[in-house]
Structures are given as structure tokens and as C-alpha cells.
C-alpha positions as CSV (number, residue, x, y, z in Angstrom):
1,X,0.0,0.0,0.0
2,X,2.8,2.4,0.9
3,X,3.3,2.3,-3.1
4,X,0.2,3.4,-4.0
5,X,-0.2,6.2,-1.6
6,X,2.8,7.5,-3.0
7,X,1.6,6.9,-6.7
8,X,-1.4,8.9,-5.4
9,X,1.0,11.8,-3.9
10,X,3.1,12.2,-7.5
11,X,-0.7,12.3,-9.2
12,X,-2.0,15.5,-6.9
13,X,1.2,17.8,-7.5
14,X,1.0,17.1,-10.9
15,X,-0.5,20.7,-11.9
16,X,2.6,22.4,-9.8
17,X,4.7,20.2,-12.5
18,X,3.9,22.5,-15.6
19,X,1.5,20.3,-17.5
20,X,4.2,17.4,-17.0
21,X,2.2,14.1,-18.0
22,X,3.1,10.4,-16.4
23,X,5.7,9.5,-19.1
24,X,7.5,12.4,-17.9
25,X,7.8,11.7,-14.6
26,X,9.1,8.4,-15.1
27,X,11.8,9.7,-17.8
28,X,12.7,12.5,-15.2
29,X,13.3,10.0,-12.3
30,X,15.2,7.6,-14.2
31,X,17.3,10.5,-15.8
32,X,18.1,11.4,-12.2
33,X,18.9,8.0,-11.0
34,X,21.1,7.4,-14.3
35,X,23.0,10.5,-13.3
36,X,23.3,9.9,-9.4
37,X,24.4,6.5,-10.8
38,X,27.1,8.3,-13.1
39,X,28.1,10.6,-10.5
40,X,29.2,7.4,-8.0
41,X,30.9,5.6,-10.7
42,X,32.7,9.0,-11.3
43,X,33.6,9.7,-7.2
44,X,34.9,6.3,-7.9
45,X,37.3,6.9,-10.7
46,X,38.5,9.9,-8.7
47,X,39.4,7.9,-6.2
48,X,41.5,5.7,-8.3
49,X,43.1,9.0,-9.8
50,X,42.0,8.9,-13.1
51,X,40.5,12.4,-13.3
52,X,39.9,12.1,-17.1
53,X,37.1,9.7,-17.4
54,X,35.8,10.8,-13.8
55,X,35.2,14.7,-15.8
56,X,33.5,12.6,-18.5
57,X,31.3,10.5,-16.3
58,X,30.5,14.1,-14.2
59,X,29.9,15.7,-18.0
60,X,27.3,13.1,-18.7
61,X,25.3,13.2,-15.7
62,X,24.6,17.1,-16.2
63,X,23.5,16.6,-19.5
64,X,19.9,15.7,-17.8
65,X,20.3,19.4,-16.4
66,X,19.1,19.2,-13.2
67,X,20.5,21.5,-10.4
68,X,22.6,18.8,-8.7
69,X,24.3,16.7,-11.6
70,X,25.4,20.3,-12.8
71,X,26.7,21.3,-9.2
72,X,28.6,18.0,-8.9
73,X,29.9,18.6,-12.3
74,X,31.3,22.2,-10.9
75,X,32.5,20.4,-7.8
76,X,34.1,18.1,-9.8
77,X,35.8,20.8,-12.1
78,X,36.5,22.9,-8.6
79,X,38.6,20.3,-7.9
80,X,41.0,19.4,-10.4
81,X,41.9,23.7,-11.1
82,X,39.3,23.9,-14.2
83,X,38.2,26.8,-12.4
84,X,36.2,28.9,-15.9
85,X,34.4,25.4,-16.4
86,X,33.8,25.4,-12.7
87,X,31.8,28.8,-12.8
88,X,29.7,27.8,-16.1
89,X,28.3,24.7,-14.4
90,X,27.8,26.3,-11.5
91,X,25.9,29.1,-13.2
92,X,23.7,26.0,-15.5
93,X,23.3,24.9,-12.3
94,X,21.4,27.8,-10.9
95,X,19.9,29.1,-13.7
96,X,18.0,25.5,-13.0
97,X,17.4,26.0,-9.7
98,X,17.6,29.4,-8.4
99,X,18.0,28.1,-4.9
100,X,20.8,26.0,-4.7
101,X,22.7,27.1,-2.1
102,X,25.6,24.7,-2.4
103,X,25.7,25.6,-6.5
104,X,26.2,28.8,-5.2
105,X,28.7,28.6,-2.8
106,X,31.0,27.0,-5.4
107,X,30.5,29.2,-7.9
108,X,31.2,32.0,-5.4
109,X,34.8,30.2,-4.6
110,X,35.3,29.6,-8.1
111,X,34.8,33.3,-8.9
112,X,37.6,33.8,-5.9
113,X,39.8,31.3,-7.6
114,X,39.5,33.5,-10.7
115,X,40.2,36.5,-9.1
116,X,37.0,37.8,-9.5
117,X,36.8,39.1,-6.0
118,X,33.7,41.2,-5.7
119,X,31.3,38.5,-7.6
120,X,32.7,35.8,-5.2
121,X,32.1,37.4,-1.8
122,X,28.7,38.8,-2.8
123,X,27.8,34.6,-4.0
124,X,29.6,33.9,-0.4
125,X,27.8,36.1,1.6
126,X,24.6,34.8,0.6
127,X,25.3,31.7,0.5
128,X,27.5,30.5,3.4
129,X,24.8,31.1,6.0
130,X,22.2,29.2,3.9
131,X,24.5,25.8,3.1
132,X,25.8,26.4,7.4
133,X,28.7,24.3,6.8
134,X,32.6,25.0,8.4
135,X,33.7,24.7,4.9
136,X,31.1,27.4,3.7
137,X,32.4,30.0,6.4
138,X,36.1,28.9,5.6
139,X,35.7,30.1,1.9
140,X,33.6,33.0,3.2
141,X,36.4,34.2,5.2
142,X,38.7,33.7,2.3
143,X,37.1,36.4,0.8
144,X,36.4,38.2,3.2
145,X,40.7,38.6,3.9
146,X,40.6,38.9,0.1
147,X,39.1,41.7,0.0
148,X,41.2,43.3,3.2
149,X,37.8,43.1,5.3
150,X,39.6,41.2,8.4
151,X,37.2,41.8,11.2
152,X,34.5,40.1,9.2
153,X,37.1,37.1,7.9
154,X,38.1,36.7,11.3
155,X,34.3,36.0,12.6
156,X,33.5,34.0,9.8
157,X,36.9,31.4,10.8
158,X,35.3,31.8,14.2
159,X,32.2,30.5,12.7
160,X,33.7,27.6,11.0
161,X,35.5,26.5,14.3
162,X,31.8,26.5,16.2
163,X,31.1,24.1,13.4
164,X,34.2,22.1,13.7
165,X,35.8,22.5,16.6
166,X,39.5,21.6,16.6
167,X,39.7,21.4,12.8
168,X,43.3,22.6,12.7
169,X,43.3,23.5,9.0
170,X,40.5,26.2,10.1
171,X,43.2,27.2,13.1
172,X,46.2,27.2,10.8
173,X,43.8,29.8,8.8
174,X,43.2,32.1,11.6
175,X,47.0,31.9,12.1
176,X,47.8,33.0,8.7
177,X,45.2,35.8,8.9
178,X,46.5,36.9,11.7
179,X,50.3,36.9,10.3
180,X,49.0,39.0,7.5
181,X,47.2,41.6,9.0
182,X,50.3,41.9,11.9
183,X,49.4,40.1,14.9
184,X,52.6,38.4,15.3
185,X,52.4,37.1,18.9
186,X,48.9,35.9,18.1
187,X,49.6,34.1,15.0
188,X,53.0,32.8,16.6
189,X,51.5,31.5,19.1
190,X,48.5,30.0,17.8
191,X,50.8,28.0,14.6
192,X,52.4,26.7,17.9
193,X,49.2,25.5,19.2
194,X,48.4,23.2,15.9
195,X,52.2,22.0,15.6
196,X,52.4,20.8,19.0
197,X,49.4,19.0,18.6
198,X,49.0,15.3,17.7
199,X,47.0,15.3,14.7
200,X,49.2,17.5,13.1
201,X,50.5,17.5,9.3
202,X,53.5,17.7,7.2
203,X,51.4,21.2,6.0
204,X,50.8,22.2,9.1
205,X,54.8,22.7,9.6
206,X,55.3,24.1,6.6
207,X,52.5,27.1,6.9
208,X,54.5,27.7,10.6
209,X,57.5,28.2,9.0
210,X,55.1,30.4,6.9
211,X,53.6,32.3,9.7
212,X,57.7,32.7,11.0
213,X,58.3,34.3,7.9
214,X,55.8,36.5,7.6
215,X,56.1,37.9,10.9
216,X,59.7,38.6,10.1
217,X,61.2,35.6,12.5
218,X,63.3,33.9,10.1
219,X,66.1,33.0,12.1
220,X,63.5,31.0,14.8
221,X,62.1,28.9,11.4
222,X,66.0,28.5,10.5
223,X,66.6,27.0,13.9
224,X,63.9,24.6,13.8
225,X,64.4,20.7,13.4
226,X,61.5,19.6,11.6
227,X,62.0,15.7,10.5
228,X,59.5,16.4,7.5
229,X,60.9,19.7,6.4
230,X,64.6,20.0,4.6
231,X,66.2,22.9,4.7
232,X,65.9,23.9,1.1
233,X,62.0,23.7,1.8
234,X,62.3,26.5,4.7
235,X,64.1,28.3,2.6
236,X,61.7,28.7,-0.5
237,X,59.0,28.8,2.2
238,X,61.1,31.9,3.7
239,X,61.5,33.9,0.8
240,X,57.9,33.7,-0.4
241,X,56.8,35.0,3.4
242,X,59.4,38.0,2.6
243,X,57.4,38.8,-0.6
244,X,54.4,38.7,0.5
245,X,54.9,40.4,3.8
246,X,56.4,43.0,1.5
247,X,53.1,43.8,-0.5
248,X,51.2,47.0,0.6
249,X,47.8,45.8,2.5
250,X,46.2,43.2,4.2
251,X,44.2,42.2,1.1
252,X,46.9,42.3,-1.6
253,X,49.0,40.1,1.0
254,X,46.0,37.6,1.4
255,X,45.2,37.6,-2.5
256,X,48.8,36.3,-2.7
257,X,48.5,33.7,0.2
258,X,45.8,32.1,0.1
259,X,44.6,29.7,2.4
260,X,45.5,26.3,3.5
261,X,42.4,24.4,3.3
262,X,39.1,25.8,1.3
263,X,37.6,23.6,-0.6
């Protein structure tokens, strides 16, 4: 029975469907299971590193043009750097569904990625609060220090923390935003936090040799021992902290930074 009353269900919001008669349902439900179907089988071949035919398999689950096969498709092109591609499935995907948030979000980091600042934090802004993810505030507040607004990129890592609290990619941000806009003991001190901590990475060094640099302690990072880390490394890290803490303003030094983990 549960069938039927669902059958039943489908049959009554049929007039909210624009005229759409029973053969069309079915084709639109097996066109989205085809593509959720593609879109595993592609997630799959990622994982495998063979971003080639995973692209294709994304390709050919947006051609049914619904919101989410076209917002995986972005994802997908987010991803692996194919950042104009990125923002045209992104836009396909809203200009099929105004409302996707999370189609919005990317095409807002995508539009960062492409240096089109102002069109990516005004895509953030709306969308970050609406999609309520850590990841969502991390990208906000990546524009939001892109654009040399650090009060606001600061509450949004603060956000993002709330969300996941201890994620030390978030902290490692807050370090480097920190570094950039001149708060040397804070940043010092909080890079020390994440290093001394268990969990931490191989980048995680690396962006507090970083944080060092651009807070003008080169000879600490020189003195450091890190296992991970050969000297060389410290160096090149070194001298691209001295050019960027050379640049004029918080957002010009952020714009050349980055941040460690935003997608």
C-alpha cells in the first residue's frame, strides 16, 4: 500500500509540475537516477586518480540538467583547477534552480579562484549562512581577507570553528590571517598550538615556517628541526613569506597567500 499512496502523492502535485504528463515523470526520475548513478561511478574513478574519465562520467550526468548533476559537475571541475568550467556549471546549475545554495557557494569560490573578487564574496555572503557548513564559512572568510575586510574574515573562521571545533586547517587559517594583517604574537603562538598538537600535518609545519616568515622571524624557522621539512624547503617557504609580507595591505598580502584548506 505504501506504493500506492505514493503513486497517489506524485498524481495530486502534478499541476505544480507544468503540464508534466506520467511518461515524464518516469523519464525525469530515471534521468536522475542514471546521473546519481554516473556521479558514483565517477567519485569512484577519482578515487582511483584517473581524473579524465571521472570529468567525463561528471559531464554526462549534467546533460539531464538538473541543479545537482550540474553542481557535482562544478565540484568536480573545482577540484581538479578547471576553475572557468567550474563557474559555467555552477551558473547551468542555478539558472535550473535558483535556490541551490551549495551551487552557489562553489561558484562563489570559483569566482575567488579566478580573481574575480567582488562577484565571489557577494555569491559567499549569501550563501554561506544558507549551506551552514565549516567549509562554507572557511571560503567566506577567504574572501572576506581577500578583500582586506579582516574583522568580518576573522568571525567567519570563528564560525567555521563553532562548526568544527579543533579542525586545525581552520586554526592554521586564523594563524595565517593573523600573520598578514600583523598580529605576530597571536599568530606565533597559535601556529604553535596546531604543531604541538597530535594530529598535526607535514602542511601544518610548513604554513608555521610560513607564519615565522611573515612575521619577520626567520632565524627562529632557521633554527627549527623539523623531520618532515629539509632545509631547502624552509628556505623557499622563507623567501615567499618576505614577498608577501612586503606587499602594501592586508588584502593584496592575502590575495597572494591564500589559504590552507578551502575547498
Amino acid at each position: 500500500m505504501p506504493a500506492i499512496r505514493t503513486t497517489v502523492l506524485i498524481l495530486t502535485a502534478m499541476p505544480l509540475l507544468a503540464g508534466c504528463g506520467m511518461g515524464q515523470l518516469f523519464k525525469l526520475s530515471a534521468d536522475r537516477q542514471k546521473g546519481a548513478e554516473l556521479v558514483a561511478l565517477a567519485a569512484d574513478m577519482e578515487t582511483r586518480g584517473d581524473a579524465e574519465t571521472a570529468l567525463a562520467l561528471y559531464q554526462r550526468a549534467a546533460t539531464n540538467g538538473s541543479a545537482a548533476m550540474q553542481q557535482a559537475l562544478g565540484d568536480a571541475y573545482l577540484r581538479h583547477g578547471r576553475i572557468a568550467a567550474a563557474i559555467a556549471a555552477y551558473k547551468a546549475a542555478l539558472a535550473s534552480d535558483a535556490r541551490a545554495a551549495r551551487a552557489q557557494l562553489g561558484l562563489g569560490f570559483a569566482q575567488i579562484r579566478a580573481g574575480q573578487i567582488d562577484e565571489g564574496l557577494a555569491n559567499l555572503r549569501v550563501a554561506a549562512p544558507r549551506v551552514d557548513t565549516a567549509v562554507a564559512y572557511n571560503r567566506l572568510a577567504t574572501a572576506e581577507a581577500m578583500a582586506g575586510d579582516v574583522l568580518a574574515a576573522k568571525a567567519s573562521l570563528q564560525k567555521a570553528l563553532s562548526l568544527a571545533p579543533g579542525d586545525l586547517d581552520l586554526k592554521t587559517n586564523l594563524a595565517l590571517l593573523a600573520a598578514v594583517n600583523g598580529e605576530r604574537d597571536a599568530a606565533v603562538a597559535a601556529m604553535q598550538e596546531v604543531v604541538r598538537t597530535a594530529a598535526a600535518q607535514p602542511g601544518h609545519e610548513r604554513n608555521y615556517i610560513m607564519v615565522l616568515g611573515l612575521t619577520g622571524r626567520e632565524d627562529e624557522a632557521r633554527r627549527l628541526t623539523l623531520p618532515g621539512l629539509p632545509k631547502r624547503q624552509v628556505a623557499t617557504i622563507l623567501a615567499r613569506a618576505k614577498s608577501i609580507r612586503a606587499l602594501r595591505d592586508i588584502a593584496a598580502r592575502s590575495r597572494a597567500l591564500g589559504t590552507v584548506s578551502s575547498v
